[in-house]
N, C-alpha and C positions, 0 to 999 in steps of 0.2 A: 245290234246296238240301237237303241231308242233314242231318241235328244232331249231335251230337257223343253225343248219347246212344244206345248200342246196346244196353238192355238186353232180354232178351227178353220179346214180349208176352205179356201172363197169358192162359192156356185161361181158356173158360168152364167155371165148375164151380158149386156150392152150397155156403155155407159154414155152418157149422154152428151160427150164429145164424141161420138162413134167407136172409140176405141172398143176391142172387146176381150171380156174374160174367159177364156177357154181352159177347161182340162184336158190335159193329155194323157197317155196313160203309154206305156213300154211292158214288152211283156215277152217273153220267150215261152211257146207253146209246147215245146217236146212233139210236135205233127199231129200233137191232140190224139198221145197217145195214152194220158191219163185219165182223168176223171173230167169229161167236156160239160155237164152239166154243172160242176164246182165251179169249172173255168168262166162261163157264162155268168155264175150267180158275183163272182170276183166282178168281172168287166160292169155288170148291172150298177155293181154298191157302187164303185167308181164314179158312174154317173159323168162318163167321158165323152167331151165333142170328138175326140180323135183318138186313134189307137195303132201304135206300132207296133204290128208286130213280127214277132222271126221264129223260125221253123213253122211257118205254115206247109201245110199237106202240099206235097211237091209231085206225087205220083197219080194213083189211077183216083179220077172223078174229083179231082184237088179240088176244080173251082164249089162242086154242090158241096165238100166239106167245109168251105170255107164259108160257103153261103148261108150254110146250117148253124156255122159259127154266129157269123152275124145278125141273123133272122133269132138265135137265142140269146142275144145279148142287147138287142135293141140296136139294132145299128144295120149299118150299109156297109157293102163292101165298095172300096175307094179306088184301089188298084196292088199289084204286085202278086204274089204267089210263086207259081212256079213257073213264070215268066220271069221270076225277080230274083232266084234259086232262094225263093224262103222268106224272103221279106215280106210283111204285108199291111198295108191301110184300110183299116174300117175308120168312118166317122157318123156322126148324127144326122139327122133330116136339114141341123143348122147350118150345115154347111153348105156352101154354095160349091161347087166343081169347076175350076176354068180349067183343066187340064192334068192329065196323068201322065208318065213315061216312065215304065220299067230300065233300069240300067244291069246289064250284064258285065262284070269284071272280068277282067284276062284272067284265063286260068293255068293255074298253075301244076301243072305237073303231079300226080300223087297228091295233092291235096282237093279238099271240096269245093267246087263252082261256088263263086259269093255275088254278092249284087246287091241292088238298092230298087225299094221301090220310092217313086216320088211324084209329089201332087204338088197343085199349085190351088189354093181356096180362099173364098171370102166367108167374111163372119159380119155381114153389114157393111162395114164403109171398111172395115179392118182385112187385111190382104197378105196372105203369109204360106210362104214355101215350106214341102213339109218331108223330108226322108227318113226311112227306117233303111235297118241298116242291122247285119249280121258280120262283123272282123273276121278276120283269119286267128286259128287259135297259133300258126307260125306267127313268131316275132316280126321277122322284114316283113311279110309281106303285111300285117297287121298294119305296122307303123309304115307302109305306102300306101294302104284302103285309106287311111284316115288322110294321107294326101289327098288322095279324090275325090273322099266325100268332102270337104274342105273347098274344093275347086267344082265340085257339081253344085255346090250351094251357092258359089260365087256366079255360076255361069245361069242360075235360073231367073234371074234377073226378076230379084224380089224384093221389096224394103225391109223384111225380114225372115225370115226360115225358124224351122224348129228341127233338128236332125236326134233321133231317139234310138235305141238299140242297145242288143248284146255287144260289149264292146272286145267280150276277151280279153280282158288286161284291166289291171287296177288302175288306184287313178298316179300313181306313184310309178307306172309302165312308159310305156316312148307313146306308144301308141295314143293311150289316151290324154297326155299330156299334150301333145302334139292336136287334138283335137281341141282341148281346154282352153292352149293358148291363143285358139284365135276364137271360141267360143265362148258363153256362159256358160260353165258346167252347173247345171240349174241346183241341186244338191248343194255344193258348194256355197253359192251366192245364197238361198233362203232355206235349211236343212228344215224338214218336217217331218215328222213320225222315225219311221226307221231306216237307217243307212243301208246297209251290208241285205244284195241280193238273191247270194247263192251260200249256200242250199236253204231252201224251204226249215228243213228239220235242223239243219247246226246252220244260221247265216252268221259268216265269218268274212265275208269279202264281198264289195261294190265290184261287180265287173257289168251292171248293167246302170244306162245312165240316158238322161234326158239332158240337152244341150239346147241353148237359143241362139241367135247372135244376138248385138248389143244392139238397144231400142225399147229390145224385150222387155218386161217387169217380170221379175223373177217373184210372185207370192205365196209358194212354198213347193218343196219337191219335197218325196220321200216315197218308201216303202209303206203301202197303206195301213199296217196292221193297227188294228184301236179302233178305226173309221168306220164308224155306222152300218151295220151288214155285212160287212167282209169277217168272215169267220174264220179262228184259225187252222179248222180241220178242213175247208176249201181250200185256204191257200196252202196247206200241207198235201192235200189232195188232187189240185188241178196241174200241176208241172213241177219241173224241177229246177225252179226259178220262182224268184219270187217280186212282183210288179214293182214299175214304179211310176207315181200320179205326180203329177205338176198342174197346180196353175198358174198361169200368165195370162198378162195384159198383154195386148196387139195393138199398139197403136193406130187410131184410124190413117187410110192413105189417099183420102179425100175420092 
């Protein structure tokens, strides 16, 4: 689904109250088991200070593929991987670093390890907490991850956060509702390019989503397809997901 809205999206810049403009980008990589040079040329168009993402390389020599990720996309690697079971942050040179901490979830019996990676950065005078984040495809324990990551954002003790990820669940689900209501579902508040995630080749359904809390400026999310560079046979090509870009304003926090 496309929106009717084509305007274009705002550059990261500084504004001269300190606040600043950041893009973010959400992404589920399949372990980078598809086409990594399509996935790189995707992340490049974007043209993102930040990038979360899920199913990063969790097994043998994870950190050099993830490095390799980064190093091809213009970017740094931030924190998470397979300390994170799969979550992971790349960001720009812009970003300042005051702190990383991988979070590991109880696990649950028969199903897959989940976790969160999370950062805490500046952008000049502007100061914002940052998690990626992979759901349980089980219902409960989905709609209790979205508890925690809900209460890891409250507990990092930031003026504002940005929590991004495969959520597993629509927005019409417990789970993700339950995250909505105490977030900006970024989508929702300023719709941009195209909605619905997954799949690459039929998208029929939003289950991946970019989130603020309130402060944020929400100046447009979506699925980047149209956007300058990003081509449809890459984003066909690089995973079995298809991204989604935001940008916001960060207030300055003096």
């Amino acid at each position: 689904m496309v929106t009717s809205e084509t305007r274009p999206l705002p550059n990261s810049r500084t504004e001269s109250d300190g606040s600043a403009v950041v893009r973010a980008l959400s992404y589920n990589i399949r372990s980078l088991r598809d086409d990594e040079d399509a996935l790189a040329r995707v992340i490049r168009a974007c043209r993102p200070d930040l990038v979360f993402i899920q199913e990063a390389p969790r097994f043998f020599r994870w950190r050099k593929h993830a490095a390799r990720l980064a190093a091809k996309s213009e970017l740094v690697m931030l924190g998470g991987g397979a300390t994170a079971a799969g979550p992971l942050l790349l960001c720009s040179l812009r970003a300042t670093v005051e702190r990383t901490e991988d979070v590991l979830l109880p696990l649950t019996p028969g199903l897959h390890r989940r976790g969160f990676a999370t950062a805490v950065v500046r952008f000049g005078r502007a100061r914002v907490g940052l998690l990626s984040c992979h759901l349980s495809l089980q219902s409960d324990e989905r709609y209790a991850q979205a508890g925690v990551l809900l209460d890891r954002l409250a507990a990092m003790d930031v003026p504002y956060a940005i929590a991004a990820g495969d959520i597993n669940d629509r927005p019409d689900g417990r789970g993700f509702r339950r995250l909505a209501a105490g977030l900006q579902d970024c989508w929702a508040v300023s719709p941009w390019g195209a909605e619905y995630t997954s799949t690459p080749a039929d998208p029929h359904q939003r289950i991946d989503a970019i989130f603020a809390t309130q402060g944020i400026e929400v100046l447009g999310c979506g699925v980047p397809r149209g956007l300058p560079g990003v081509a449809e046979a890459d984003l066909t090509a690089a995973t079995d997901h298809l991204p989604v870009l935001a940008a916001l304003r960060i207030p300055a926090t003096g």
